[in-house]
C-alpha positions in Angstrom: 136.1 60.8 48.5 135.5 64.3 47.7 139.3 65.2 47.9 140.4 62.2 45.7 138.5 62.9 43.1 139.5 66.7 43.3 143.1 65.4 43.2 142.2 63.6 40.1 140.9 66.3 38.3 143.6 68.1 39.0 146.2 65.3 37.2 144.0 65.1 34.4 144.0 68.3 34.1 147.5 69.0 34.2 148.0 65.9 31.8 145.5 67.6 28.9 148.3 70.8 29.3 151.1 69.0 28.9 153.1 68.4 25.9 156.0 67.5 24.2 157.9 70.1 22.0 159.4 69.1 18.6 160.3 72.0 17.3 160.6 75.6 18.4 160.1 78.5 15.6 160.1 82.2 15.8 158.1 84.7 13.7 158.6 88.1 13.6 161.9 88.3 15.8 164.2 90.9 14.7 166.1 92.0 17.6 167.0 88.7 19.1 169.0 86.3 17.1 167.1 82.1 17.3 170.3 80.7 18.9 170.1 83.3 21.9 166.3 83.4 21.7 166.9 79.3 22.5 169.2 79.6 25.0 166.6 81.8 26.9 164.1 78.5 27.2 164.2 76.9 30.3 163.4 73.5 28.5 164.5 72.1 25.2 163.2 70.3 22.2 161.8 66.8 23.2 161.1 67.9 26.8 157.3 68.1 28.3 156.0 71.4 28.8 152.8 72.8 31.0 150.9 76.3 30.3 152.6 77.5 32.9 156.0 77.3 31.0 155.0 78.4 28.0 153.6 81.6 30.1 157.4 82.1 32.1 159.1 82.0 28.4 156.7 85.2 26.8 157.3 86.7 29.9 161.3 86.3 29.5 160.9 87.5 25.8 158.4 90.4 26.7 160.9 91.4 29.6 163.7 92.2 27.1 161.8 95.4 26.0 162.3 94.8 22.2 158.5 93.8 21.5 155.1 95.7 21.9 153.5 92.1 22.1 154.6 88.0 22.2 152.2 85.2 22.1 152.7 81.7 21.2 150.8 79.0 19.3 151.2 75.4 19.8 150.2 73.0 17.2 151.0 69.0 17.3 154.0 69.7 19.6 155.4 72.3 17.0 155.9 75.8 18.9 155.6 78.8 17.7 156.2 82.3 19.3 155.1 85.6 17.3 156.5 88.8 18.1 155.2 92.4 17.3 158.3 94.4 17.7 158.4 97.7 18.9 159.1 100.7 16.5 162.2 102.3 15.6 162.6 106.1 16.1 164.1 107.4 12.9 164.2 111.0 13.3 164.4 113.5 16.3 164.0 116.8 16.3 163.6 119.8 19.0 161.9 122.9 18.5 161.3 126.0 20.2 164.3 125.6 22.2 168.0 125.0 21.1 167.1 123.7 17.6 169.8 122.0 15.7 171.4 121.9 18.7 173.4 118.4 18.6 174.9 118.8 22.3 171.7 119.3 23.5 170.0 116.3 21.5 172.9 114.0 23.2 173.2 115.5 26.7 169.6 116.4 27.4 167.0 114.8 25.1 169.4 111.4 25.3 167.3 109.6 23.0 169.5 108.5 20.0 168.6 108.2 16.2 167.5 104.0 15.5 166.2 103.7 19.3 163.3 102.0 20.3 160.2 103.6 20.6 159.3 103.4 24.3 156.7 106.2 25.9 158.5 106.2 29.3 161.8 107.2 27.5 159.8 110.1 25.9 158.1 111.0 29.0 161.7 111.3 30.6 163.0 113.3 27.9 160.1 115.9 28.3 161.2 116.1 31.7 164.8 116.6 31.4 163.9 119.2 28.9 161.7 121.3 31.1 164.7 121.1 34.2 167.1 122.7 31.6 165.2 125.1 30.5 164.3 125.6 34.2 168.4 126.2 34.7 168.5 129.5 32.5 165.9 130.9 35.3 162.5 130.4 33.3 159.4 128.9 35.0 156.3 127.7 33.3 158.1 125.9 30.4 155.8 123.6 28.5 156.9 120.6 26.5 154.7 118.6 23.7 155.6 115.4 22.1 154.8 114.8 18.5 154.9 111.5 17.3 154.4 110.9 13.5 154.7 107.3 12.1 156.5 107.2 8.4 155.7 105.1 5.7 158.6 103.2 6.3 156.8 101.9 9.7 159.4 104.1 11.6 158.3 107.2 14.0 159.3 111.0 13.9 159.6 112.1 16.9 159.2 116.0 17.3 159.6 117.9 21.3 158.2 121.6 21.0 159.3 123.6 23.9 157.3 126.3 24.6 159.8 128.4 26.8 158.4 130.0 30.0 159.4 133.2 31.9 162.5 134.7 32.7 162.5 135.7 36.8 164.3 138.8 37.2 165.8 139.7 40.7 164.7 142.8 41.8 166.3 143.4 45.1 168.5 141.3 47.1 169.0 141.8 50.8 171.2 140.3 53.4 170.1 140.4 57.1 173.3 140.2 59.7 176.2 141.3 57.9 178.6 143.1 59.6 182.2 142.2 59.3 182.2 141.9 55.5 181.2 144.4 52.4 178.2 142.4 51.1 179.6 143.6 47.7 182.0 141.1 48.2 179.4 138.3 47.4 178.0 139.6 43.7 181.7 138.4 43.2 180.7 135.0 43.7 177.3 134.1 43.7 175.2 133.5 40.6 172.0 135.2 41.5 172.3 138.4 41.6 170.2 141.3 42.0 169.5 143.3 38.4 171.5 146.4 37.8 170.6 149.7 35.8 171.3 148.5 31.8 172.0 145.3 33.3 172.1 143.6 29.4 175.1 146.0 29.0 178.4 143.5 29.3 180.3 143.7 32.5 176.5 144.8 34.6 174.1 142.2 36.2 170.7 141.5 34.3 169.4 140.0 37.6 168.3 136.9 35.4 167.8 134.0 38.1 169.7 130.5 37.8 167.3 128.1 39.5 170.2 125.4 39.6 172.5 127.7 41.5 170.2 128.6 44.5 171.4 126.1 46.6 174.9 126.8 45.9 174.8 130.6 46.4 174.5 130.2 50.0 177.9 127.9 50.0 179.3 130.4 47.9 179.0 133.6 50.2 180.2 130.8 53.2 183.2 130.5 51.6 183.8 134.5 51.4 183.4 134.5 55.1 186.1 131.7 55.1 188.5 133.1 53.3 188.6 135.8 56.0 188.6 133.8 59.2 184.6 133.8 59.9 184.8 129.8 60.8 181.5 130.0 62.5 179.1 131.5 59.4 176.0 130.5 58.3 174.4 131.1 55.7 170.7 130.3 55.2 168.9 129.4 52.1 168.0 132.1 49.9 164.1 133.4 50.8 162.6 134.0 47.4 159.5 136.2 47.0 158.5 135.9 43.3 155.5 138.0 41.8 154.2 135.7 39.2 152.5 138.7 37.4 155.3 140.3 36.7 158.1 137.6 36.8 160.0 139.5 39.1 161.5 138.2 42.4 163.1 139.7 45.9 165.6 137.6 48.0 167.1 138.1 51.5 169.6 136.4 53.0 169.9 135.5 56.7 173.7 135.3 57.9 175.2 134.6 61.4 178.8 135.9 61.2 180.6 134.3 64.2 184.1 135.5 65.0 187.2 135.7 62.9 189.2 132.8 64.0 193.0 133.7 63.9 195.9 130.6 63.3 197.3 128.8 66.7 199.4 127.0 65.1 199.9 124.6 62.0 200.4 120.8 62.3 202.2 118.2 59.7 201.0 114.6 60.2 202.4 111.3 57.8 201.2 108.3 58.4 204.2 107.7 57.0 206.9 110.1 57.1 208.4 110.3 53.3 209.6 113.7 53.6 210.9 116.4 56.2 208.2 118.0 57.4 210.4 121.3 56.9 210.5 120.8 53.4 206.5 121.1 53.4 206.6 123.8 56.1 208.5 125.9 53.5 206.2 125.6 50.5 202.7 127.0 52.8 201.7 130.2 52.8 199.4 130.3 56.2 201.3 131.8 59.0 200.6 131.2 63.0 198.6 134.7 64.2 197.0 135.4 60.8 193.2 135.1 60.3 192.5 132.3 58.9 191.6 131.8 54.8 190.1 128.7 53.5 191.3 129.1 50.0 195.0 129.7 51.1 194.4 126.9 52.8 193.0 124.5 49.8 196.0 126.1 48.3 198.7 124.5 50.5 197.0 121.4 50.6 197.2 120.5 47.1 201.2 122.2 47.4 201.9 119.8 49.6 199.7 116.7 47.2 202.3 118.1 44.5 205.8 117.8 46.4 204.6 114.4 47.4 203.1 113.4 44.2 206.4 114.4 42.7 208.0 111.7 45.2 206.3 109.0 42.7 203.5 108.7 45.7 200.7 109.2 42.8 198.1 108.2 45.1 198.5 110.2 47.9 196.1 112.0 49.9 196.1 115.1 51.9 193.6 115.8 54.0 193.3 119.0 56.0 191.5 119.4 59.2 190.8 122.1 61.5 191.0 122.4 65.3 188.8 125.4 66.1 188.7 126.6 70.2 185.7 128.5 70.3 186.8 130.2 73.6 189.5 132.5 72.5 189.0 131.8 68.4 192.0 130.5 67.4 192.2 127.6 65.0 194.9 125.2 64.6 195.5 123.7 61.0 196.4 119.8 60.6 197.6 119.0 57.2 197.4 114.8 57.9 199.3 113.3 54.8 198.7 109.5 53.7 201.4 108.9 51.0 200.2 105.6 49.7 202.9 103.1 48.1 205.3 104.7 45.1 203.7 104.3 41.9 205.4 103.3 38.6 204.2 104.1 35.0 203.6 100.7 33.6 202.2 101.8 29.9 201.7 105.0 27.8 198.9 104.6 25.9 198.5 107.3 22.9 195.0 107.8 21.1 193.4 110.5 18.7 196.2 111.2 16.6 194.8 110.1 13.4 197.8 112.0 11.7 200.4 113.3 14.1 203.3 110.2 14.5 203.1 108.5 18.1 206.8 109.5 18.8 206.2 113.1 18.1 204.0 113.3 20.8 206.2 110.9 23.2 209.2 112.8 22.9 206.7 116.0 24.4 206.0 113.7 27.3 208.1 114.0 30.7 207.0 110.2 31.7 207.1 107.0 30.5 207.0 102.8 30.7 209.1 102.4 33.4 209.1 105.4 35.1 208.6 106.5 38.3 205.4 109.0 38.5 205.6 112.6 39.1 202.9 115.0 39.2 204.6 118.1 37.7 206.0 116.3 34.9 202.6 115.2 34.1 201.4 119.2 34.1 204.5 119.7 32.2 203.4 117.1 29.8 200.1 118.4 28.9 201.7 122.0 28.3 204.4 120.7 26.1 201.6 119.1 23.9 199.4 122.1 24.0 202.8 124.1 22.7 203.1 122.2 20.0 200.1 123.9 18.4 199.3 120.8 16.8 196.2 120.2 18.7 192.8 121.5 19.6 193.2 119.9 22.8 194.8 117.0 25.1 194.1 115.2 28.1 196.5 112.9 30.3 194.2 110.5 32.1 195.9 108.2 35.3 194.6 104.5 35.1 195.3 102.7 37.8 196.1 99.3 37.6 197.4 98.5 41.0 198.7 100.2 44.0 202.1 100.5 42.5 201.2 100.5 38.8 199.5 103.0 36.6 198.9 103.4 33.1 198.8 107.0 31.0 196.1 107.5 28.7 197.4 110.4 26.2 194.0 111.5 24.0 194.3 114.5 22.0 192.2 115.9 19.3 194.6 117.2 15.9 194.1 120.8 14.8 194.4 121.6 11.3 198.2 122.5 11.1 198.4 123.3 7.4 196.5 125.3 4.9 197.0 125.3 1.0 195.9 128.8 -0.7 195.1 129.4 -3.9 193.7 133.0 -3.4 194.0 135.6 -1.3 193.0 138.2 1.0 193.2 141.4 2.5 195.4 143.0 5.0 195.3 146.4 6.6 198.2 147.1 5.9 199.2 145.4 2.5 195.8 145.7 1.0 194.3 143.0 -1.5 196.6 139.8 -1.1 197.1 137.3 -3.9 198.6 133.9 -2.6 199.4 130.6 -4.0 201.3 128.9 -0.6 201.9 125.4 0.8 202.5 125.5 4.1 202.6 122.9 6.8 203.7 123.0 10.6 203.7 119.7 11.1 203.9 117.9 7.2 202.8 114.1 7.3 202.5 114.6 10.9 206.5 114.7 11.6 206.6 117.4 13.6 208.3 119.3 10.9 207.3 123.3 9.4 207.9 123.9 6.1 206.5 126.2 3.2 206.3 127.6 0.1 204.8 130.6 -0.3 204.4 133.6 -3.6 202.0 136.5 -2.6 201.6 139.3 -4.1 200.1 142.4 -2.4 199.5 146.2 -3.1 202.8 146.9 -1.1 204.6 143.8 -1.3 205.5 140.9 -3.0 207.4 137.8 -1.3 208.7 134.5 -2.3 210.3 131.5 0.0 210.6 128.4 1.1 211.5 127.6 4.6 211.7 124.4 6.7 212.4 123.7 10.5 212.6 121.0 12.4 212.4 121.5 16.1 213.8 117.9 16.8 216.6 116.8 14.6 216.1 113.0 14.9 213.7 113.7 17.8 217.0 114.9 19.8 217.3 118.4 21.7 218.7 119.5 18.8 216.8 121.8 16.1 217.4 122.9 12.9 216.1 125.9 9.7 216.9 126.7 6.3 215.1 129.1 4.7 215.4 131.1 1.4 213.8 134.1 0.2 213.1 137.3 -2.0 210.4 140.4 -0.9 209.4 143.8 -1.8 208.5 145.8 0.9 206.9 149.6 0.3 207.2 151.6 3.2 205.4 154.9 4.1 208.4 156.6 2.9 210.1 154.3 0.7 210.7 150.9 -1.0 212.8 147.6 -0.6 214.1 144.5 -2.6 215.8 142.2 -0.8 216.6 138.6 -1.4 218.5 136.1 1.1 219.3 132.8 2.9 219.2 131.9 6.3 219.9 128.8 8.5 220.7 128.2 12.0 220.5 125.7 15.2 218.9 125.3 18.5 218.9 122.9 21.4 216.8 122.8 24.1 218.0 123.0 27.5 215.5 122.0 29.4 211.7 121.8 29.0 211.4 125.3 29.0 214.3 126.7 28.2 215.9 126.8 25.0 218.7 128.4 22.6 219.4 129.5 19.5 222.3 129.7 16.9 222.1 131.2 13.3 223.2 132.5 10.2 221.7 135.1 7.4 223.0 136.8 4.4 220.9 139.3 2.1 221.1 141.7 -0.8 219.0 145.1 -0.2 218.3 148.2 -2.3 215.9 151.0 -2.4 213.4 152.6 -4.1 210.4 154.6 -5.1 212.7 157.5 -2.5 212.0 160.9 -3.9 214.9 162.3 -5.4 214.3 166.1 -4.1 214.3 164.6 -0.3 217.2 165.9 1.3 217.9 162.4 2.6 217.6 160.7 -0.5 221.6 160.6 -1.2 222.1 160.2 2.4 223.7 156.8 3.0 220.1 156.1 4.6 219.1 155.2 1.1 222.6 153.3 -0.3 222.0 149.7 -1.1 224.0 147.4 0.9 224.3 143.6 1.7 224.1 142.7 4.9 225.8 139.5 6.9 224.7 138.3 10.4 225.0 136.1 13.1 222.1 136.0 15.5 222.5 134.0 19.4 219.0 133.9 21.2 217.6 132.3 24.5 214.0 131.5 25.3 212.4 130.2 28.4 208.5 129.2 27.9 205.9 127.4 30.5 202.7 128.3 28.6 200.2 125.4 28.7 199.1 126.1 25.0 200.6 127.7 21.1 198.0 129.7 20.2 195.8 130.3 23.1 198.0 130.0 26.6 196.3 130.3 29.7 198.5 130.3 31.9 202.9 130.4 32.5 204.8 133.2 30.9 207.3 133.0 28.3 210.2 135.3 27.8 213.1 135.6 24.7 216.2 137.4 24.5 218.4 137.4 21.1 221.1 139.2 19.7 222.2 140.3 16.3 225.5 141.0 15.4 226.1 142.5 11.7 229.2 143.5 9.9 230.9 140.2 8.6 232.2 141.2 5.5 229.0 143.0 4.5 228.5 146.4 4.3 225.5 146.6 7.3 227.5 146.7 10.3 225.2 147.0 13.8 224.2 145.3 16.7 220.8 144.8 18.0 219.2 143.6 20.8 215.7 142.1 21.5 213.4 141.0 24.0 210.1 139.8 24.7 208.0 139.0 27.0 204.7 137.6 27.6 202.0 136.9 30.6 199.0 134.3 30.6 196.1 134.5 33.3 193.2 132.1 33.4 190.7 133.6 35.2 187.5 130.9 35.2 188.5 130.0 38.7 187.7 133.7 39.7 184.9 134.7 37.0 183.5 131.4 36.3 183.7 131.6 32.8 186.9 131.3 30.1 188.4 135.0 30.4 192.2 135.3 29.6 194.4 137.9 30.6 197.6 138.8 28.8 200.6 141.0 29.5 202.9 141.1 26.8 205.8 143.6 26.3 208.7 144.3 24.5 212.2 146.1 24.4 214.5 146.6 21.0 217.9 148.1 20.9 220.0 148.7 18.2 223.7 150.4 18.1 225.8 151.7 14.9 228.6 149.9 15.1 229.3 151.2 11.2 226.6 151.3 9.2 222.7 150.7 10.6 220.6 150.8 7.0 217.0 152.5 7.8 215.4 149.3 6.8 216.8 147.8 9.8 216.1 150.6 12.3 212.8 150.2 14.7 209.3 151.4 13.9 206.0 151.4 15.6 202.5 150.5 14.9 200.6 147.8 13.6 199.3 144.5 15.5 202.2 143.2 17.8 203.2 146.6 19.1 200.6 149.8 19.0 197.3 149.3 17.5 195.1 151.9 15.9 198.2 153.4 14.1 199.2 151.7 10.6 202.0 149.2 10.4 205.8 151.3 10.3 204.3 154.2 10.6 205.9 155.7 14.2 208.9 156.7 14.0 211.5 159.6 14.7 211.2 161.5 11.2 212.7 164.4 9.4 211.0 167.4 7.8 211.2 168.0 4.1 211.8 171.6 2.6 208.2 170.8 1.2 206.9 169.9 4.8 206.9 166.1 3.8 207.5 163.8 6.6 209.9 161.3 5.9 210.1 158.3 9.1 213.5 156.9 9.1 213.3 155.2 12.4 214.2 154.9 15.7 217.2 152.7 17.9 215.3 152.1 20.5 211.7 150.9 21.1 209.9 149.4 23.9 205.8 148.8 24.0 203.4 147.3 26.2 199.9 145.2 25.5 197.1 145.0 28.1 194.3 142.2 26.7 191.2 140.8 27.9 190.1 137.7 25.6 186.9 136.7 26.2 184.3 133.7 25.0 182.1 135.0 22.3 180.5 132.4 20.4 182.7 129.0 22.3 181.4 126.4 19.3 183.1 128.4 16.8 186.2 128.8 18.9 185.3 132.7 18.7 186.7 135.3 21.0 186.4 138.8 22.0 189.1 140.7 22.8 189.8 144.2 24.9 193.0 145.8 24.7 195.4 148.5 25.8 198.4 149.1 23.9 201.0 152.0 24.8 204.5 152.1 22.8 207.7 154.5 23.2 210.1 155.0 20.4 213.6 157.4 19.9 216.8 157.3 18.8 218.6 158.9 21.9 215.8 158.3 24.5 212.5 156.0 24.6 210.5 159.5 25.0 210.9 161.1 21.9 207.8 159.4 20.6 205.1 157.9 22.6 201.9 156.6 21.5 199.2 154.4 21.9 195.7 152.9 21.2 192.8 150.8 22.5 189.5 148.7 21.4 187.9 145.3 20.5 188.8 142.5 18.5 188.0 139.0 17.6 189.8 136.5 17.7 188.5 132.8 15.3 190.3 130.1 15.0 188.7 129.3 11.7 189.2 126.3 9.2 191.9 128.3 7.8 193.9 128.9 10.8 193.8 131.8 13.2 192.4 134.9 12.2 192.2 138.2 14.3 189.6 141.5 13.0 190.9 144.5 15.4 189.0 147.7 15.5 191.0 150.4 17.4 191.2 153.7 18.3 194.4 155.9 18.7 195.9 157.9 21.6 197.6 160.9 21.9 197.7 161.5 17.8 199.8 164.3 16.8 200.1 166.2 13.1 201.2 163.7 10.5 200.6 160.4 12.3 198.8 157.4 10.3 196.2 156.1 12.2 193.8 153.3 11.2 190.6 151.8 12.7 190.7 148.1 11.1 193.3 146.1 11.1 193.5 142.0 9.9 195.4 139.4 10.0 195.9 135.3 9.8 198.0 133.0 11.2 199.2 134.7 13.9 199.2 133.6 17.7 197.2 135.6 20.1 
């Protein structure tokens, strides 16, 4: 009895709960739209409904995150659910710690501007502040949230970083080395123990990167590795840190091993697309050598590129090592999994908001329809970069099967043309008035042109020039340019007025040649009329007519700011066709581009660039077009023209009337200075010879720092120098400027 009627309660109970709906409304819903919100239900209007229901649907709604609270009301089968959404974060800001830093706000704080306000989200952010801090070595960093609601029912949301304490290595030890210089680890490893005037650049502040500590100890591994120590371990750093003083010792424990030495070196394909001769000729490792982990990685991805270049895009090479412990030898397996051939399906182009699709697909080595290649994918990315057209590009590889693959071409478009209406100031010319239009790549065609009037203290120069590098986007390129100039000299003045034009085609995708024309009027003055070369025929007027033939090869990755290939030019001037100038001349150039992150860990660039002139008088060789010294391009720290074989004036006046043959060299470090701005440092070395009979007759040179901005207006470079073996009469200078030049 007692359980029937319990069952009966039960149904009458259940029965008072249940209703019918006839209509469903929502108040306060901002987020969701009603249609979705609807299709969320699990019932619909006209079916029966329990409290149990009705709880599973606010749960559902609550679930979504959007809403600080939902309830619903039920009245005569009408339901309505209420909402309180949650807040919206209107403002975000960081202080104490990279303020108005945007990368920061996006990478690290990762709560974005019309976000939800949700306290777990903060609580995160506070975190992930406090670890990066933690990465630039400081420890007891404190974080507070401020929250501020707005009369616009929005929040303000404020993190102030309190920044801890830098921990400053004092001494670092390593315990069991033997074999190796432990010198050879501060090469590598990020921790590092604090030198003498260790804020001085190039010395070691001792400052300690928490997020390298685990690393440093595969870091000093792979030293060992690279000289044949197979067997080394290397311990996790013990770290002593006296919180007083937030100073720290480390010590390293190291088990050497033996050097293993190269028994032999074994090619395995799964399936054999090449002769294995082919890739025995391309590594460097050699049976009896110690073996050297990084030559190693070396020839592995050598051997990924001849393969790649097979059209095998996905193939894999993976090395292995067969080490005998008894008499330490290793043999090296290179096994090779070539994959299917791969074809390029689609080349996809993106970014270029101004630059024309086929100006950039006539730079590319691959496309629809053909079959991949790994170098002329590298080669593709370094055309772009040498266009100069862009700040930067990427080729991404999309695979779309195991025989298909599309390109993804992004790049990101550099300003390419400037219009000036005012001036500026050169080291050499002085204050510089310009009204120019000028364009490398007008209405994104790919095509230079410009007009330019400046005036100057020392010169004055009107033209117009165009180029285009690819007539009809064939090999084929073409110039025309037009122009007038005064140039004064250190000894003397020149008019001159002109016409060029001229052809090239390009060979291959790095070499090219070059085929042209130029005719101009030139006379002198402002020559003093006592010098005892002034009625010489130094100082005639004369027209001159020539043909010029040059080649250029050029495998730099970028146009302004290369880091890595070489590029080298040769051209030849021949004058004397039915003009009174009558010489020939001979020029080259030549240029070297290191990256050297891989060994540094930061963007350092080396450059080697040199260059060898030669002229002969075949008739007449005006002094205009003789050689001179100094300047930027050539020796630095001595003024622009200014070295030069001379003669001696009865009054003593030096009168520079230039040399035949010149040859220079320039040693540069470029360095990042302030990487958001796209600011460098630069360190150089320059060292020039100049003559008319030999190169020794004058030799100077000059060193010091620079920088180097690419800013809105274009490239500009500030050198401050200092000059080398000055002798009486030289013209030295400590500042020199100038824009638009490469680097």
């Amino acid at each position: 009895m007692r359980i029937f009627l319990a069952i009966l309660l039960a149904l009458i109970t259940m029965n008072l709960f249940a209703m019918t709906v006839k209509s469903v409304n929502y108040e306060g819903m901002v987020h969701i739209s009603k249609p979705v919100a609807l299709r969320m239900l699990e019932f619909e209007i006209g079916d029966t409904i329990d409290d149990k229901t009705l709880d599973e649907s606010i749960k559902k709604y609550f679930k979504q995150g959007y809403f600080d609270d939902v309830w619903a009301e039920f009245d005569d089968g009408n339901l309505t659910y209420h909402f309180k959404e949650k807040a919206i974060i209107s403002k975000i800001e960081l202080k104490g710690w990279k303020e108005n830093d945007k990368d920061i706000l996006d990478s690290v704080v990762q709560i974005k501007k019309g976000s939800l306000y949700d306290k777990k989200k903060l609580e995160a952010a506070k975190k992930r502040i406090i670890e990066a801090i933690s990465q630039d070595g400081k420890i007891d960093s404190v974080v507070e949230v401020e929250e501020e609601l707005l009369d616009n029912g929005s929040i303000k949301v404020t993190f102030i970083a309190n920044e801890g304490k830098e921990i400053v290595i004092e001494k670092l030890d390593y315990s069991g080395v033997l074999g190796l210089d432990s010198d050879l680890f501060n090469d590598v490893i990020a921790n590092k123990e604090h030198q003498f005037m260790g804020w001085f650049w190039g010395r070691n502040n001792g400052e300690m990167k928490l997020s390298d500590l685990a690393y440093d100890p595969l870091r000093i591994r792979d030293t060992y590795m690279q000289y044949g120590y197979l067997d080394a371990k290397v311990d996790e750093p013990f770290v002593r840190v006296n919180f007083d003083h937030y100073t720290a010792d480390m010590s390293y424990q190291i088990e050497e091993g033996e050097v293993y030495h190269i028994s032999g070196i074994s090619i395995n394909q799964v399936e054999h697309v090449i002769a294995d001769e082919k890739i025995r000729e391309i590594i460097s490792l050699e049976k009896g050598e110690a073996f050297n982990i990084k030559t190693f990685r070396d020839d592995a991805q050598k051997i990924k590129t001849i393969i790649a270049d097979l059209s095998y895009a996905f193939v894999q090479v993976v090395p292995d090592l067969r080490k005998n412990k008894e008499d330490h030898t290793v043999e090296v397996v290179f096994k090779i999994t070539p994959g299917d051939k791969v074809k390029i399906r689609n080349v996809v182009i993106s970014g270029n908001n101004r630059t024309l699709d086929r100006i950039i697909r006539r730079e590319l080595y691959l496309g629809p329809g053909d079959m991949y290649s790994l170098t002329d994918l590298k080669d593709s990315r370094n055309s772009l970069g040498r266009l100069g057209f862009f700040d930067g590009n990427t080729i991404e590889e999309k695979r779309i099967d195991n025989s298909n693959m599309d390109l993804v071409v992004k790049v990101k478009e550099a300003p390419t043309g400037n219009i000036q209406l005012g001036g500026g100031y050169g080291s050499y010319g002085g204050l510089l008035v310009t009204v120019a239009v000028d364009d490398r790549n007008i209405w994104g065609s790919g095509i230079n042109m410009g007009v330019k009037a400046e005036k100057s203290e020392k010169t004055q120069n009107y033209s117009f020039n165009i180029s285009n590098p690819r007539l009809n986007d064939s090999d084929f390129s073409g110039n025309f340019s037009i122009f007038k100039s005064f140039y004064e000299y250190n000894d003397y003045s020149v008019d001159s007025d002109g016409v060029s034009i001229g052809t090239g085609h390009r060979f291959s995708r790095h070499i090219s040649g070059y085929l042209g024309y130029s005719f101009s009027n030139n006379s002198y003055s402002d020559v003093d009329a006592n010098s005892t070369v002034a009625n010489s025929i130094y100082f005639e007027s004369y027209a001159k007519s020539s043909i010029v033939i040059s080649s250029k090869f050029d495998n730099t990755d970028d146009y302004y700011l290369p880091r890595e290939g070489f590029d080298i030019s040769q051209s030849f001037e021949k004058s004397g066709l039915g003009a009174d100038a009558d010489f020939f001349k001979s020029r080259t150039n030549f240029g070297k581009y290191i990256g050297l992150e891989d060994y540094v860990g930061f963007d350092a660039i080396f450059r080697y660039k040199a260059r060898f002139y030669f002229a002969a008088d075949t008739g007449y060789l005006p002094i205009a077009d003789k050689f001179y010294m100094g300047g930027l391009g050539s020796v630095r720290g001595y003024e622009s023209y200014s070295i030069s074989p001379a003669v001696v004036e009865s009054d003593g006046t030096i009168r520079r009337i230039g040399g035949k043959q010149t040859f220079s060299n320039n040693v540069e470090l470029s360095l990042p200075l302030v990487p958001k701005a796209k600011m460098r440092m630069v360190a150089y070395l320059d060292w020039g010879f100049i003559g008319d009979d030999s190169l020794d007759e004058f030799s100077r040179g000059g060193y010091g720092l620079g920088l180097e901005w690419f800013s809105p207006v274009g490239p500009i470079q500030l050198m401050f120098s200092k000059p080398l073996n000055v002798q009486d009469g030289d013209k030295t200078t400590s500042f020199e400027f100038t824009m638009g030049q490469r680097f």
